[in-house]
Phi, psi and omega in degrees: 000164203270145153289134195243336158273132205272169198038192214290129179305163200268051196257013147328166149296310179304001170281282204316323187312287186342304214271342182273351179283138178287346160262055163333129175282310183302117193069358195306315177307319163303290181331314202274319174325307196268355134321328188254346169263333135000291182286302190319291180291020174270129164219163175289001168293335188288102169345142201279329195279320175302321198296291147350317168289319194288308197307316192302294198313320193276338182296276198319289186302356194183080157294145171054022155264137161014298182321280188326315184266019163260344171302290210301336170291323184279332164286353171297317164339285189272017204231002171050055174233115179253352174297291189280340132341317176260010156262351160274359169293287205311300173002278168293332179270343189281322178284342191208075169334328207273018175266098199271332176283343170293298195307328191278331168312321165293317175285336162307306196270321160336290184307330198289325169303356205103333183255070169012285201300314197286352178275311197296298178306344133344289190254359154282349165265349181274359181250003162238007175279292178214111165344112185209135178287337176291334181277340182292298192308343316154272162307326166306288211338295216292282171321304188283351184272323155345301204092352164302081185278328168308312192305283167346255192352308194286348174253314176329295214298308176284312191290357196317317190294269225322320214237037205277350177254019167245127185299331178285322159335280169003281187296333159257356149309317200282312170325308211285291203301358176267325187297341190235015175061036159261073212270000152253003166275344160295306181319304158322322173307304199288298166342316187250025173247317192274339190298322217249359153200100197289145156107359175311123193266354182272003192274329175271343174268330203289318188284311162355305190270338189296274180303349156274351171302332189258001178073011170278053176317326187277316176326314200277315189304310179326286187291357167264357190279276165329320167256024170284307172323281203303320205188079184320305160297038180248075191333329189281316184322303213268357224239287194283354186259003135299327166290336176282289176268033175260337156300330183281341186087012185270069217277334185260358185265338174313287169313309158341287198297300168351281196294319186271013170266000233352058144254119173281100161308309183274045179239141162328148165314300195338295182301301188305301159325299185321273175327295195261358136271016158267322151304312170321302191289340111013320204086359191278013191345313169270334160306314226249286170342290162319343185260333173284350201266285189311325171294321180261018148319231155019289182243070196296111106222341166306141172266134166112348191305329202281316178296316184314288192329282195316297177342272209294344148287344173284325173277358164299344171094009178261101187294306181296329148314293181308335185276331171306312184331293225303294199313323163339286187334308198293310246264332175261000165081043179249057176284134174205142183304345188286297167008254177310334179264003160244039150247337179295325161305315181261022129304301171328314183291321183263002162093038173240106169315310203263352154278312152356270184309306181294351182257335201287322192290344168261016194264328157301283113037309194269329177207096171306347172286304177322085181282350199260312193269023182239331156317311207302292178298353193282316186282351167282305192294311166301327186285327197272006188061044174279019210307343147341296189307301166299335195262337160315323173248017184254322157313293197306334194280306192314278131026302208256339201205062165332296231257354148329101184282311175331293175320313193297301218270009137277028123297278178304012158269281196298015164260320194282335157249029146282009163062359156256081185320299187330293191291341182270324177298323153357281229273331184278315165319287157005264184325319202260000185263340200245343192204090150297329200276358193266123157326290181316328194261316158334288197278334179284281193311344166307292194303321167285317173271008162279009147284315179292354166093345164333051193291314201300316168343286178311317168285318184315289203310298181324313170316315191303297169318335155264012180251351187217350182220078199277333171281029177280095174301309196305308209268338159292292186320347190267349180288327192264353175252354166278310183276335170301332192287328161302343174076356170281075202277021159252002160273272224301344179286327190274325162297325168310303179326277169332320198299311189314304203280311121005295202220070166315312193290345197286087179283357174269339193281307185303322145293352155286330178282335178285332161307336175298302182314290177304316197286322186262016167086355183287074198274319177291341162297324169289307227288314189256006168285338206269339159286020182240328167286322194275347197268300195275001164220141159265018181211054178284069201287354174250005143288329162303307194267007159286336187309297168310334196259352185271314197292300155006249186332324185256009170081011161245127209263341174314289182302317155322251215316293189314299201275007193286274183292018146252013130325287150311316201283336188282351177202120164276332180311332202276146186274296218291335170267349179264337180289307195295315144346265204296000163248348159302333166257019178258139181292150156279117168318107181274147186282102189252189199237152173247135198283170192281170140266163178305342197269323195279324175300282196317317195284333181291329186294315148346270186307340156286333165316322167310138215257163171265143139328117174267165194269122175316127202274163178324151140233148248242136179267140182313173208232000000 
């Protein structure tokens, strides 16, 4: 057979690398695009059967891109793991910013966690990406929890059409315009909350409180009376609208209300204290709130009373009560690190950091021993990106708690990316002599030392890492480009193998192993991995065109120019089946003799006619 690829076989390692890498270059920017308008139009309302067809398609067109891991969230989503949900979002929005559906999915399951700020920056990039009333809406919460009532109002305000029949929408409207002392577009709010549900008991208070703000005692009595109507047991109603007309001078419907909010006027601190730890352990919270209210209604001069409260309001889910408890506290000097480190939280929670940082630091300041408010701050300080700062107190945490591996090995992240590898490998060693089992600590120092140029290192941990997780991809793929660049395709075949037997649904997987398969010569063995990838994509275009090159090799050119150009037609982008086509379609030039013309005769004969010169002869010297 004739040879039609020209220079040297492609039997480098640096090919084989190429060609075994899962991000394909060629064309990868179109592909992960129409991956990500694929997935876009995926949501968790989207039928379970469709969602499984976009996951096949975005695996093919963009393996290991964005698309996949906004898929890969929604099934976590509905599989109720929001943990690894939100690490398959950050994911995504970290590979591709514009997939405006991860950050907002993400800033969704954040906000629902708490952590305020990394949400607001979520869904402020998903509302800015792609309008969605669910991220406007979302992003006010976020803004009114702040206390940023403007902001708020402007993103509710878009979601409103969208929401016209929801009352809790209503109700935070109604906050932001009480926030900005525009107490009659609150009123309105509240109004039209009771419109689309009459008898809404936050709705009678809300307004309830507009009018003692206004000294409109009776308005206000109305509406705690109406929600009283709505929800007969309720004790804080009956609490407050005894506290209203004990404002009226109204001393004996007072006491009424009292006793049926079941506050004893004649009970003692002793007593009020007793009753609302019990409630607490009980779990009764708002009860146990109530009892703490109530002494100091009667005695504001107990100390400690105030810290209670704020407990049992924090545990109660009233953030905002509790942190006015706590800020009481300060304000009458009853300050303590427990305190100051759950109001440093419930800054954290509403996303205002730098009260954060002032209260965990005076809560440090009160009990340098308090490792929960020196975590906080360690991690506040890694989020806004001080990392000085974080490795200070993440020493300090060490310093005070040896024997913690978590402290190392977030030390040693925030060393390596401050680039002082020694210390940050230190700190990973550390971590893994106190937790051998930890994965996590294994593939990050793997990873530092394939910087460090550290291979043998490097391999060990990757091992380590595939002995306690064999689907950890990042950490095979990182085995399988070490061991090539290394010439060891007797390793690297047997992790291709695992990868194959791992992940059967893979056509890249299958097809990576057949590249292998081709490179050590094993051509019936590449032949059927690359037809078990052709079975699960029939238009696998860089398997066509390994296909084609086998055919090559064994001389049938036929079959080859097929799988070339069904090659090409599934990706025009890929170069290599449109070169090899075009010299399988060039004929070779056979050699012929050109016959002479007459004119071409006439010169030769000419020239033969010419007498030759003769050489002049020697001539001989006299003797």
């Amino acid at each position: 057979m004739n040879e039609i690829i020209p220079g040297r076989a492609l039997t480098s390692g640096m090919l084989l690398l190429a060609l075994l890498s899962c991000g394909f270059t060629w064309g990868g920017k179109d592909k992960c695009t129409q991956a990500r308008e694929v997935s876009q139009k995926i949501t968790l309302e989207t039928p379970l059967s469709d969602r499984i067809e976009a996951e096949k398609q975005v695996q093919e067109l963009c393996p290991e891109g964005a698309p996949l891991y906004y898929l890969k969230g929604l099934a976590f989503e509905e599989q109720r793991k929001p943990e690894e949900a939100v690490e398959a979002y950050r994911t995504a929005s970290k590979k591709d910013p514009l997939l405006a559906e991860a950050s907002g999915r993400l800033g969704l399951l954040l906000l629902g966690r708490g952590a305020r700020e990394e949400a607001s920056v979520a869904l402020f990039e998903a509302v800015k990406q792609k309008p969605d009333p669910h991220y406007s809406r979302a992003l006010g919460q976020v803004f009114l929890d702040g206390k940023l009532y403007a902001l708020a109002l402007n993103q509710l305000r878009q979601a409103t059409p969208f929401f016209p029949s929801d009352v809790n929408l209503q109700l935070d409207l109604a906050r932001g315009y009480s926030g900005l002392g525009d107490t009659v577009q609150a009123k309105e709010a509240f109004r039209e909350a009771l419109r689309l549900q009459p008898g809404h008991l936050a709705a009678h208070l809300g307004l309830a409180t507009l009018y003692q703000e206004q000294n409109q005692y009776e308005q206000a009595a109305a509406q705690l009376r109406q929600a009283m109507a709505a929800d007969p047991g309720n004790a804080n109603v009956h609490f407050r609208l005894a506290q209203l007309l004990e404002l009226k001078g109204e001393r004996e419907q007072a006491e009424k209300e009292y006793r049926l909010a079941g506050v004893q006027r004649t009970a003692t601190p002793g007593d009020h204290l007793k009753r609302g730890a019990t409630y607490q352990e009980a779990g009764e919270y708002a009860l146990a709130a109530a009892e703490y209210a109530a002494l100091l209604v009667k005695y504001p001069e107990t100390r400690g009373a105030r810290e209670k409260l704020g407990d049992s309001q924090l545990a109660a889910g009233h953030d905002s009560e509790a942190a006015a408890a706590y800020e009481d506290a300060i304000r009458v000097k009853e300050d303590s690190s427990r305190l100051r480190y759950h109001l440093g939280t419930l800054n954290e929670r509403k996303g205002d950091l730098d009260e954060a940082v002032h209260n965990f630091t005076e809560s440090l300041r009160l009990d340098p021993t308090n490792s929960d408010a020196r975590r906080r701050l360690a991690d506040i300080y890694t989020l806004r990106g001080d990392m000085p700062q974080a490795v200070r107190e993440y020493r300090e945490l060490i310093a005070r708690q040896a024997d913690n591996p978590l402290n190392y090995l977030k030390l040693a992240r925030l060393l390596e990316k401050q680039r002082v590898y020694k210390d940050a490998i230190q700190a990973y060693e550390t971590a893994l002599a106190l937790d051998p089992e930890n994965s996590e600590a294994h593939r990050s120092i793997a990873f530092l030392y394939l910087r460090q140029k550290g291979l043998d290192k490097a391999e060990k941990h990757l091992r380590e890492v595939l002995k306690r997780d064999p689907n950890n991809t990042p950490a095979r793929d990182a085995l399988i480009s070490l061991y090539v660049k290394m010439k060891r395709y007797e390793e690297t075949t047997g992790l291709l193998e695992d990868d194959a037997k791992l992940n059967p649904q893979s056509a890249d997987s299958q097809y990576r192993l057949g590249v292998i398969y081709a490179f050590r010569k094993e051509s019936q063995k590449a032949f059927a991995q690359f037809d078990a990838a052709l079975k699960l994509k029939p238009d696998h275009a860089r398997a066509l065109n390994a296909v084609g090159k086998l055919y090559l090799k064994e001389g049938n050119e036929e079959k080859a120019r097929e799988s070339f150009a069904a090659a090409r037609k599934a990706d025009p982008d890929l170069l290599e089946p449109v070169a090899l086509l075009s010299k399988l379609d060039v004929t070779p030039k056979k050699q012929y003799v050109k016959k002479k013309s007459r004119s071409d005769k006439k010169h030769h004969s000419r020239k033969k006619a010419e007498p030759k010169k003769k050489k002049p002869a020697k001539r001989k010297s006299k003797t």
